[in-house]
N, CA, C and O of each residue as an XYZ file, in Angstrom:
688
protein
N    -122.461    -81.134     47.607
C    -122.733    -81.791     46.342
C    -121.466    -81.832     45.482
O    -121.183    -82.837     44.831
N    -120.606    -80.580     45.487
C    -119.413    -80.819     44.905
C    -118.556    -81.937     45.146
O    -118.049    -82.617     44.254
N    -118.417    -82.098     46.286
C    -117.723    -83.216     47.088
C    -117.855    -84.825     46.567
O    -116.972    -85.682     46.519
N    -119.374    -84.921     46.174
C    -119.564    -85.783     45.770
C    -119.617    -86.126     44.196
O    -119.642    -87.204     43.602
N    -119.624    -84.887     43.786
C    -119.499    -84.678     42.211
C    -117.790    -85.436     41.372
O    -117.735    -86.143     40.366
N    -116.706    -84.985     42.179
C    -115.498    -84.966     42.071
C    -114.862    -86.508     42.514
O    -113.749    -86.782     42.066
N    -115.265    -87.087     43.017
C    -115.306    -88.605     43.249
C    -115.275    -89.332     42.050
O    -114.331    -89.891     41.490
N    -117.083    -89.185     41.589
C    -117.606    -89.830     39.987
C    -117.014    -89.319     39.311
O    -116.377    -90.186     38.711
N    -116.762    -88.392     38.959
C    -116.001    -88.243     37.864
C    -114.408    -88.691     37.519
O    -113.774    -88.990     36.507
N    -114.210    -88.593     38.584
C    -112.392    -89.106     38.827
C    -112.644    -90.354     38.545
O    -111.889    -90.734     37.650
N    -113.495    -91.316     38.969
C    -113.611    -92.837     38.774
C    -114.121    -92.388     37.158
O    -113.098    -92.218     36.495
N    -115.010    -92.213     36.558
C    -115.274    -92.353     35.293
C    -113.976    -92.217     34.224
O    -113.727    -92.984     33.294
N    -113.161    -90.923     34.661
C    -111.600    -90.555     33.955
C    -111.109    -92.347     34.463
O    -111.379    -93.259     33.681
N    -110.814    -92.474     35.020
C    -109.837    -93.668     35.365
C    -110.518    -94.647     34.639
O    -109.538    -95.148     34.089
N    -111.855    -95.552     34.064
C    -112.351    -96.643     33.378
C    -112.032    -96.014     32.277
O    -111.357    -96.756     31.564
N    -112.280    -94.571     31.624
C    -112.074    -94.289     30.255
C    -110.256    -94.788     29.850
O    -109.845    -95.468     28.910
N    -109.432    -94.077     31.066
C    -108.570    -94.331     30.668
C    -107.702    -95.782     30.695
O    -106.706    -96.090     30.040
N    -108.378    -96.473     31.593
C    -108.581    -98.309     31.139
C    -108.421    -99.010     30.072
O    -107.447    -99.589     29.591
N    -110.085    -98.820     29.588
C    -110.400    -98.741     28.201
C    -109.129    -98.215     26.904
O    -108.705    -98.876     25.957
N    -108.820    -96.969     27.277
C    -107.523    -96.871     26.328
C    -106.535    -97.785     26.448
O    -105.981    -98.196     25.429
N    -106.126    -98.290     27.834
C    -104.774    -98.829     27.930
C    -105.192   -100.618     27.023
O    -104.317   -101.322     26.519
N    -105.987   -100.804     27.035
C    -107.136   -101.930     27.084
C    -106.084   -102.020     25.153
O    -105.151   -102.752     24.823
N    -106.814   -100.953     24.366
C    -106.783   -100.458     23.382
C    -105.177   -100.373     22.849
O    -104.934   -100.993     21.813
N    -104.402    -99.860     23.303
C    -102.855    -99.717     23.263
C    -102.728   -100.917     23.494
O    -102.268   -101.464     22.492
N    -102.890   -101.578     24.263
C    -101.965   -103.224     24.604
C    -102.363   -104.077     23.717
O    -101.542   -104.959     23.464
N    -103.698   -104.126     22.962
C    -103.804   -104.796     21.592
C    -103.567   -104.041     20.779
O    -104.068   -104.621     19.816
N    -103.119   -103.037     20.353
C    -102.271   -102.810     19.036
C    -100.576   -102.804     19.937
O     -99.776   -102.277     19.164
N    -100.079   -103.093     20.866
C     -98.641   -103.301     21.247
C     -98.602   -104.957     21.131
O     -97.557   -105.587     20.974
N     -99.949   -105.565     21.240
C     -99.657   -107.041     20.635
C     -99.302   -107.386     19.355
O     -98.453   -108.182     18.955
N    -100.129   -106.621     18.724
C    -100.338   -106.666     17.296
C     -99.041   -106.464     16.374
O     -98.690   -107.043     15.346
N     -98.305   -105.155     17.317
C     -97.081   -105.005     16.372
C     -95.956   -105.408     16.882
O     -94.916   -104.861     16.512
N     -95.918   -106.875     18.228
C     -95.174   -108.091     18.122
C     -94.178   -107.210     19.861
O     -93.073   -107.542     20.291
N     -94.967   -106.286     20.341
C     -94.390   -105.974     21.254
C     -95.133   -106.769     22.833
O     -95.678   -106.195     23.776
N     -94.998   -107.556     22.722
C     -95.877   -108.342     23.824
C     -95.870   -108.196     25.522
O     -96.842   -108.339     26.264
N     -94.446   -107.860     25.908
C     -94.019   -107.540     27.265
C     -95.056   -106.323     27.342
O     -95.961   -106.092     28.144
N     -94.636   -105.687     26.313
C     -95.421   -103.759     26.854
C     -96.793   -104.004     26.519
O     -97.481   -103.044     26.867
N     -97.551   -105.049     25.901
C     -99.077   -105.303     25.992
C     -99.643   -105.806     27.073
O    -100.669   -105.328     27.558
N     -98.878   -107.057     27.658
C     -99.236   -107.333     28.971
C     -99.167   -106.131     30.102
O     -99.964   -105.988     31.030
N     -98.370   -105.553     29.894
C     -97.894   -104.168     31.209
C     -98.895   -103.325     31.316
O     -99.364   -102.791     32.322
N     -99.328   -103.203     29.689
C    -100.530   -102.094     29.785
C    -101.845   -102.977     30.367
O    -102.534   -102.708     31.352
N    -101.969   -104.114     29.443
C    -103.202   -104.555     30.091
C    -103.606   -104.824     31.491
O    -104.710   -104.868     32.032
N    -101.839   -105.067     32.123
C    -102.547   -105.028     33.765
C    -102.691   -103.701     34.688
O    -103.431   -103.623     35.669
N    -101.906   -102.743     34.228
C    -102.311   -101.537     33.869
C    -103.711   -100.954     33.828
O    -103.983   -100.341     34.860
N    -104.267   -100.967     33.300
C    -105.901   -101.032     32.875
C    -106.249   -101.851     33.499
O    -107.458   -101.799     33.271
N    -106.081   -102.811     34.321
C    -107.012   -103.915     34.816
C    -107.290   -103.210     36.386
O    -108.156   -103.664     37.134
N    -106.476   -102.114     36.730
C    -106.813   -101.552     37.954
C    -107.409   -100.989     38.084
O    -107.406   -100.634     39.263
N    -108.658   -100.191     37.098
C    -109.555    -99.040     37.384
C    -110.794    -99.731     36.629
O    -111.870    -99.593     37.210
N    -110.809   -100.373     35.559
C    -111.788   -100.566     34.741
C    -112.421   -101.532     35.029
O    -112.001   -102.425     35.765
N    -113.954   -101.495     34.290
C    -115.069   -102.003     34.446
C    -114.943   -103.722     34.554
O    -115.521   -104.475     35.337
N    -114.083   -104.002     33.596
C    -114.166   -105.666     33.411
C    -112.688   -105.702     33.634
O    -112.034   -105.441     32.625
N    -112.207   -105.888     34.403
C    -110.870   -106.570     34.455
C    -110.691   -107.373     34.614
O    -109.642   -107.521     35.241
N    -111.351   -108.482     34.299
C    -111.518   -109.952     34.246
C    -110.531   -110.107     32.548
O    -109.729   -111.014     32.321
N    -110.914   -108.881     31.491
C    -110.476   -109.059     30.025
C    -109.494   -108.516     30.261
O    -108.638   -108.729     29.402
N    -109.118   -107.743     31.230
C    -107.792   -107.290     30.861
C    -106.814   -108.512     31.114
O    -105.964   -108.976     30.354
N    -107.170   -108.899     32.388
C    -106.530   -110.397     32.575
C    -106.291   -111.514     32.317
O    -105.507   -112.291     32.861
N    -107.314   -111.722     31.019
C    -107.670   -112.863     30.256
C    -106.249   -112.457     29.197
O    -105.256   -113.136     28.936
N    -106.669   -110.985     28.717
C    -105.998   -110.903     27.730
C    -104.361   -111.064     28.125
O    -103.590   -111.837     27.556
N    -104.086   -110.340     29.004
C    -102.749   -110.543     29.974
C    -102.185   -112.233     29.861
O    -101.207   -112.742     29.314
N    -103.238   -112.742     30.602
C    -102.875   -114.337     30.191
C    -102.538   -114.954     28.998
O    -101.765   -115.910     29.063
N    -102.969   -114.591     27.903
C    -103.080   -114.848     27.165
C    -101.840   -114.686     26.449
O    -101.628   -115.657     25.723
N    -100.948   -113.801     26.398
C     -99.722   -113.570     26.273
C     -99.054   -113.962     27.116
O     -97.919   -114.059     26.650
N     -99.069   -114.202     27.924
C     -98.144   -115.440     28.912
C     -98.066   -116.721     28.356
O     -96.977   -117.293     28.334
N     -99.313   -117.376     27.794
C     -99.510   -117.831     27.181
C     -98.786   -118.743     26.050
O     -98.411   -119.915     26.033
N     -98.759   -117.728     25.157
C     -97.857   -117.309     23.440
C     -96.728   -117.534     24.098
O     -95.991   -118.355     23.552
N     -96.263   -116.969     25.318
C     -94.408   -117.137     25.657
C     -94.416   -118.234     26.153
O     -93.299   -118.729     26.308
N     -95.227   -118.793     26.456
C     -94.847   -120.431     27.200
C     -94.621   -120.501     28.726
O     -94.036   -121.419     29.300
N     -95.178   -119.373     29.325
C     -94.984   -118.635     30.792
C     -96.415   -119.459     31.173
O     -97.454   -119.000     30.697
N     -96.466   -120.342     31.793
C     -97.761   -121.266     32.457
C     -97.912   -120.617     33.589
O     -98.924   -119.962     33.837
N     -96.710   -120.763     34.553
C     -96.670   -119.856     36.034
C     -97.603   -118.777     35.666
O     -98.818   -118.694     35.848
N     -96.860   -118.055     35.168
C     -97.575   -116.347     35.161
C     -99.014   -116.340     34.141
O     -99.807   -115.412     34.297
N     -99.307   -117.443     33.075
C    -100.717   -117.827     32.937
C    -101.649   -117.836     33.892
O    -102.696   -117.200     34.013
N    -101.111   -118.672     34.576
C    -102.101   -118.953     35.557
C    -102.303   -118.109     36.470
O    -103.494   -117.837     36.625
N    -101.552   -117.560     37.173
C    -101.643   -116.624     38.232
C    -102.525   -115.571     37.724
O    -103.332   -114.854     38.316
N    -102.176   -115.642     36.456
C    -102.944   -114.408     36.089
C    -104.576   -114.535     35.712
O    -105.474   -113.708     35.868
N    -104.609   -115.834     35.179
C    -106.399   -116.227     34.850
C    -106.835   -115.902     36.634
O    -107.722   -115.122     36.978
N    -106.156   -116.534     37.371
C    -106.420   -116.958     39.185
C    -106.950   -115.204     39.135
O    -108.131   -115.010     39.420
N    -106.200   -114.142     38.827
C    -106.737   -112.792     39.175
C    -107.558   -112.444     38.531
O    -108.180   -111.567     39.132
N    -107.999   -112.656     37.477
C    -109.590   -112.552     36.417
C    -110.616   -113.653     37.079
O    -111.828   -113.585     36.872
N    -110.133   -114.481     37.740
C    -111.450   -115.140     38.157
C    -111.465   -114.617     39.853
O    -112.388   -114.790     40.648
N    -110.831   -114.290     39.977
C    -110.947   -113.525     41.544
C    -111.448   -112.548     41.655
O    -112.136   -112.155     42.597
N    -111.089   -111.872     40.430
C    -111.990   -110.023     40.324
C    -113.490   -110.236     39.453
O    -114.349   -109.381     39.236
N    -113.470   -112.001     38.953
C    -115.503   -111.482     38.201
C    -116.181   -113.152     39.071
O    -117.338   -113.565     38.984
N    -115.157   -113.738     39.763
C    -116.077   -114.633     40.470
C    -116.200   -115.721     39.608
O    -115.196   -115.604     38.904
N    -117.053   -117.110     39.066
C    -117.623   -117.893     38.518
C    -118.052   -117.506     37.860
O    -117.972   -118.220     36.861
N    -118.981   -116.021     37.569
C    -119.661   -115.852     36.118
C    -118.451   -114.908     34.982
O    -118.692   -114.128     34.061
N    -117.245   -115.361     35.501
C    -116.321   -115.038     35.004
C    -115.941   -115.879     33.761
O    -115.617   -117.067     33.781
N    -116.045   -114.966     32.527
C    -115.437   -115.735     31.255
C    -114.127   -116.372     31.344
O    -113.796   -117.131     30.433
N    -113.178   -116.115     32.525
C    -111.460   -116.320     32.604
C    -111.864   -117.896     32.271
O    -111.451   -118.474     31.266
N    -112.784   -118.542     33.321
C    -112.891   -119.932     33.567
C    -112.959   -120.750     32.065
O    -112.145   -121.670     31.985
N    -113.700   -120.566     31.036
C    -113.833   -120.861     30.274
C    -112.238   -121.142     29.197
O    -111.799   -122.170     28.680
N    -111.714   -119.682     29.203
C    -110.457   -119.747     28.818
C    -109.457   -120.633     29.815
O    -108.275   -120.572     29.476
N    -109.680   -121.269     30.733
C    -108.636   -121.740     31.791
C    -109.226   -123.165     31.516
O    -108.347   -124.019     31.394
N    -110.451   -123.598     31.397
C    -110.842   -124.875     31.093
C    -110.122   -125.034     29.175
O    -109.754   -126.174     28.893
N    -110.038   -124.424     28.533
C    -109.780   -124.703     27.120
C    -108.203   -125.063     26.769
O    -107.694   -125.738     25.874
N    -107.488   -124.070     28.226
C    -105.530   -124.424     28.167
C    -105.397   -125.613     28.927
O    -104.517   -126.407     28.595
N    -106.257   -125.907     30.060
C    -106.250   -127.756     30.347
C    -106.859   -127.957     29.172
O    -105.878   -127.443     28.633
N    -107.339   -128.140     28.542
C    -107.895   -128.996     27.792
C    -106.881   -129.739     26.389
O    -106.783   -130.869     25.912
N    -106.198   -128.271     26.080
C    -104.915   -128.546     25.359
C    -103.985   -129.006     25.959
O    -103.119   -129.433     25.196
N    -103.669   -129.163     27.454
C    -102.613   -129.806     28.103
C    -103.133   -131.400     28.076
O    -102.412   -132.385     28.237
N    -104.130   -131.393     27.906
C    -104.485   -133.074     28.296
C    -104.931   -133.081     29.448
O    -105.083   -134.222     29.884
N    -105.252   -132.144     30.241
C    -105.929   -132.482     31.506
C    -107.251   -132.420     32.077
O    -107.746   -131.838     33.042
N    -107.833   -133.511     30.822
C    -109.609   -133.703     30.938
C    -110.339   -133.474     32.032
O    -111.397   -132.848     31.965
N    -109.878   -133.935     33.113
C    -109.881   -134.451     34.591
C    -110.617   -132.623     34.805
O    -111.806   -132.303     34.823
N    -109.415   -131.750     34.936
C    -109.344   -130.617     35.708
C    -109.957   -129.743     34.587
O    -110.237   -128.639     35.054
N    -110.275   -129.847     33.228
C    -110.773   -129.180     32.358
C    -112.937   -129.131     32.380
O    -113.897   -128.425     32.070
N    -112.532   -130.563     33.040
C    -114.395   -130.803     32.973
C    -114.599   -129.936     34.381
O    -115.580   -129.199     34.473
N    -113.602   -130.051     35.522
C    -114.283   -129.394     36.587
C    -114.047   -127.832     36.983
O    -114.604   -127.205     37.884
N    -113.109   -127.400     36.101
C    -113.552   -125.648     35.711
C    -114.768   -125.769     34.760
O    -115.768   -125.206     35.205
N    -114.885   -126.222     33.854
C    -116.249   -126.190     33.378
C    -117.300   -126.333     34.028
O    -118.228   -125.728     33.491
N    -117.735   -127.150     35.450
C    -118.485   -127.649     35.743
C    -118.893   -126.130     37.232
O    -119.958   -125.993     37.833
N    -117.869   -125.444     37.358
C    -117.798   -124.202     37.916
C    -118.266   -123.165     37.182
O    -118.360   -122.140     37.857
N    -118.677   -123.021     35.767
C    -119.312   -121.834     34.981
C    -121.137   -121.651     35.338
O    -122.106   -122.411     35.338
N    -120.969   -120.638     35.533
C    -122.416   -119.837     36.133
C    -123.533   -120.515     35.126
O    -123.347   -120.627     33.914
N    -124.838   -120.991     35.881
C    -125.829   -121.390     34.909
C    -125.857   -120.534     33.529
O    -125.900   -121.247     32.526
N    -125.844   -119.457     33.350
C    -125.908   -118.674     32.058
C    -125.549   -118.794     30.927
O    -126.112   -118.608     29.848
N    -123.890   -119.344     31.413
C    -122.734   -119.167     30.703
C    -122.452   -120.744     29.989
O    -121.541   -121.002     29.203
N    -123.338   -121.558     30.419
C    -123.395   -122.719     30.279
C    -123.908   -123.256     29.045
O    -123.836   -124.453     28.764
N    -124.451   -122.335     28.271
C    -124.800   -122.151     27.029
C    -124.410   -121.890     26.126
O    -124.847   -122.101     24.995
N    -123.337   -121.281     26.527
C    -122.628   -120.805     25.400
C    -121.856   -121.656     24.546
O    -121.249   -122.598     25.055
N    -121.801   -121.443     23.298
C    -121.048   -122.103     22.366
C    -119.543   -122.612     22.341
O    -118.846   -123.337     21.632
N    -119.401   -121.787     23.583
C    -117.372   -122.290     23.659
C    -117.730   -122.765     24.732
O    -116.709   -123.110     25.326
N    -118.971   -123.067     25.561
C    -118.685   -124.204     26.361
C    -119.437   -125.654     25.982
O    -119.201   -126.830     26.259
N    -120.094   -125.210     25.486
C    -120.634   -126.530     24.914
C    -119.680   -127.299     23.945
O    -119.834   -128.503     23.738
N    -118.643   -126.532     23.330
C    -117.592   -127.311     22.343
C    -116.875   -127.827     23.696
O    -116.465   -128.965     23.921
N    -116.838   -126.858     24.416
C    -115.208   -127.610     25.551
C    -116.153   -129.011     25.855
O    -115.634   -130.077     25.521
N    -116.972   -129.037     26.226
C    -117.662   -130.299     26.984
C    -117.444   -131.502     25.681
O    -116.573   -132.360     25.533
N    -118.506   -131.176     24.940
C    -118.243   -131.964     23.990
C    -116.640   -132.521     23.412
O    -116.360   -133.668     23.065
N    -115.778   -131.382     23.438
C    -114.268   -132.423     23.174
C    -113.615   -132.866     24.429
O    -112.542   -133.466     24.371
N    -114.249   -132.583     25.668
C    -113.899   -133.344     26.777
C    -114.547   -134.335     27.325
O    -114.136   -134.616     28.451
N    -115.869   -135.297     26.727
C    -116.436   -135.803     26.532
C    -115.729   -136.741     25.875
O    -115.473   -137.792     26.461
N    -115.304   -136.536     24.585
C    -114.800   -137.146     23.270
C    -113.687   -137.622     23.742
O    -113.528   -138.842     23.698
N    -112.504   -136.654     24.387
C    -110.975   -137.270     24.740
C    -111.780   -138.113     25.876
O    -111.489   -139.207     25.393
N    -112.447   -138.400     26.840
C    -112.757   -139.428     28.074
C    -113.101   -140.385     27.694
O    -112.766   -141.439     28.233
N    -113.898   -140.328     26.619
C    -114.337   -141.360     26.052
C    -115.731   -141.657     27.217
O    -115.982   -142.631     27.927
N    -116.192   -140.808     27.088
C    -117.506   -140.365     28.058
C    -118.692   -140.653     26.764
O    -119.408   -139.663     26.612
N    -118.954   -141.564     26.020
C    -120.513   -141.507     25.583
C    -121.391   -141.373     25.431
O    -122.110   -141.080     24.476
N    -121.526   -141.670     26.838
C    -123.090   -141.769     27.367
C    -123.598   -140.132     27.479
O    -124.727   -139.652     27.378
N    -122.047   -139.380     27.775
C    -122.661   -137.530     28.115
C    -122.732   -137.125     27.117
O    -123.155   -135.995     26.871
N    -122.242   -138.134     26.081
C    -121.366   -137.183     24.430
C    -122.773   -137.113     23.979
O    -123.346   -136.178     23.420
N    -123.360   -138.622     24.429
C    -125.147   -138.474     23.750
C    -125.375   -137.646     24.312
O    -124.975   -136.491     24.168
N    -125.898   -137.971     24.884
C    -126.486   -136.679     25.622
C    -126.539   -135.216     25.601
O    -127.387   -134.539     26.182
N    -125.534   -134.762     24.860
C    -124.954   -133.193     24.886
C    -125.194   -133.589     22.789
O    -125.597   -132.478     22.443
N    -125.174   -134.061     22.060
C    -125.100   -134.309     20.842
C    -126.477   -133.334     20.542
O    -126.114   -132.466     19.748
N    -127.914   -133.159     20.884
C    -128.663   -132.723     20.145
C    -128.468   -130.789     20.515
O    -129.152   -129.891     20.024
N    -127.588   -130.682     21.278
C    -127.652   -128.979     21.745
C    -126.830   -128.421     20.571
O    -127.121   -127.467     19.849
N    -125.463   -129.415     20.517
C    -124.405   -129.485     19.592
C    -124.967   -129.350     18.037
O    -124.628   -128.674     17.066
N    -125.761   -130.110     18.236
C    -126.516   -129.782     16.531
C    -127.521   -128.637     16.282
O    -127.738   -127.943     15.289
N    -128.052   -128.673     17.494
C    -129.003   -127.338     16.961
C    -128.256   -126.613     17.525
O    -128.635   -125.797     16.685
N    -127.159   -125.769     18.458
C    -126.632   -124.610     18.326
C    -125.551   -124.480     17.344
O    -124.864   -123.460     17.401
N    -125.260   -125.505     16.310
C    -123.916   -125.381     15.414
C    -122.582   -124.648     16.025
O    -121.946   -123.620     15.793
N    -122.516   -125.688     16.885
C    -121.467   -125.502     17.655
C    -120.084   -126.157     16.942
O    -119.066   -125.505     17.173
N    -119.926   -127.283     16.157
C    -119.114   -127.478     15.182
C    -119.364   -127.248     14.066
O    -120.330   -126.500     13.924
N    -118.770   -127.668     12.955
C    -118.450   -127.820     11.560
C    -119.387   -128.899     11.305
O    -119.599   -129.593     12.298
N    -120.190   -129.332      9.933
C    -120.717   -130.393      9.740
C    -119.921   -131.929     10.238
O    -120.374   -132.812     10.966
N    -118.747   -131.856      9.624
C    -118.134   -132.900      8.833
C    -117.020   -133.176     10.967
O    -116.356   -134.210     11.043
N    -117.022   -132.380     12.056
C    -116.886   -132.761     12.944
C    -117.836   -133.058     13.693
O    -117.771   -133.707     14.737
N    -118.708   -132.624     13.226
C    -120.461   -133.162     14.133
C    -120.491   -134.423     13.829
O    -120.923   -135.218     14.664
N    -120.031   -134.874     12.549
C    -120.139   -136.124     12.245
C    -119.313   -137.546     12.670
O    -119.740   -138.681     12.884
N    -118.043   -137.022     12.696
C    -117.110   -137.688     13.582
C    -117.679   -137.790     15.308
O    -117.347   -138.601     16.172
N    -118.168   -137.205     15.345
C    -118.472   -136.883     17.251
C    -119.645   -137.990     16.718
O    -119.401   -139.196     16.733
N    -120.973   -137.437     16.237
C    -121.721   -138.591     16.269
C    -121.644   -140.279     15.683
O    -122.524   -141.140     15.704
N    -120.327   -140.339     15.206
C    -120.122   -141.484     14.833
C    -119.399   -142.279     15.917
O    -119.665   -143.439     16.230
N    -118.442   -141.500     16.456
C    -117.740   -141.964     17.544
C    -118.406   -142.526     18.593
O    -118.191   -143.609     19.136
N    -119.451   -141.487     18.897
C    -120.052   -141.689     19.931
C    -120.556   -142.871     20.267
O    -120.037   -143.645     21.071
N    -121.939   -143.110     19.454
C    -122.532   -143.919     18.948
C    -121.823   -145.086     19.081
O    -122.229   -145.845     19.962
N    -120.499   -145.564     18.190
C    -120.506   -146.308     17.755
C    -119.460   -146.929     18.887
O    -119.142   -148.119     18.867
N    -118.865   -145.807     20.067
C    -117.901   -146.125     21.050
C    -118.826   -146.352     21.787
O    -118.305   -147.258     22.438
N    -120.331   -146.178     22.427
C    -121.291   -146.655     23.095
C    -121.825   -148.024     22.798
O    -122.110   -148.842     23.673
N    -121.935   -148.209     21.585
C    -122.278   -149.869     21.672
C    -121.566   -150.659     21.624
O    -122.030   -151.753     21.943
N    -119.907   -150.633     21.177
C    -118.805   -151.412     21.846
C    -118.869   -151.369     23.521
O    -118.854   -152.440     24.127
N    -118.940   -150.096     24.254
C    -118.723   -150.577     25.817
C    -119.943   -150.937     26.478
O    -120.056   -150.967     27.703
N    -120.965   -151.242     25.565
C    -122.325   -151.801     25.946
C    -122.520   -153.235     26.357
O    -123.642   -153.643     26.657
C-alpha cells in the first residue's frame, strides 16, 4: 500500500507545483518580463492538470512578440494535449481571424466540441466571420442566439443586423 501511496502523492506535489509556476509566469508577464513567463508556463505545462492553459497562455506571448512560428507550434501543443474540446482552438480561430484568414478561421471553429459551441467567444467568432464573408444567409441565421445570449454590444448588434439584412436583399 505504501508503494502505491508514494506515486499519488508525488503526482499531486508536481500539479500543485504547476499551478504555482502557472501563477509566477503571470505575474513575470505582468511585470514586462515575458521570455521568463513563457519558460515558466511551459514549465508547468508538464505535470499539470490543464496544460492546454499553460499553452494557450505560452502562445499568447509569442503572440505580443510577433513570434507566429512559435504561436503556433505552441497552440498545435495545447490542442494536442486537450484534443477538440480544447479551448486552444477557439484562441487559434480568433488570431486567423485577425490575420484575415476567414477561410481557415471558420474551419477551426467548425472543429470545436458540440459544448463549446455555445459559448459566447464562439458565437462572436462566427458571427464576425460571417460578417467579413459576407455570409448572410448564416449571419441570419446565427442573429437570434446573438441577441439573446448578448454576445455583442447593442449598438454592434445593430450594425450586424443591419448589414445583414440589408446585404441579403441586395444579393437576392
Amino acid at each position: 500500500k505504501r508503494l502505491i501511496e508514494i506515486p499519488s502523492k508525488y503526482r499531486r506535489a508536481r500539479q500543485w507545483h504547476s499551478r504555482g509556476n502557472f501563477v509566477e509566469a503571470f505575474l513575470e508577464d505582468i511585470s514586462g518580463n515575458s521570455l521568463g513567463a513563457e519558460r515558466l508556463y511551459l514549465k508547468g505545462a508538464k505535470h499539470g492538470l490543464s496544460a492546454d492553459a499553460h499553452f494557450v497562455a505560452a502562445a499568447k506571448i509569442a503572440h505580443k512578440r510577433g513570434d507566429i512560428d512559435r504561436r503556433d507550434k505552441l497552440i498545435g501543443l495545447a490542442i494536442r494535449a486537450s484534443g477538440i474540446k480544447s479551448l486552444a482552438l477557439i484562441k487559434k480561430a480568433q488570431w486567423l481571424l485577425e490575420a484575415g484568414e476567414f477561410e481557415k478561421a471558420e474551419a477551426v471553429i467548425s472543429d470545436v466540441s458540440g459544448s463549446s459551441r455555445e459559448l459566447s467567444s464562439v458565437l462572436r467568432l462566427r458571427g464576425e466571420i460571417y460578417f467579413q464573408k459576407k455570409d448572410f444567409s448564416q449571419l441570419i441565421t446565427l442573429l437570434p442566439k446573438l441577441t439573446s445570449r448578448k454576445v455583442f454590444d447593442r449598438t454592434r448588434l445593430e450594425n450586424l443586423q443591419i448589414s445583414a439584412y440589408s446585404g441579403y436583399l441586395l444579393n437576392s
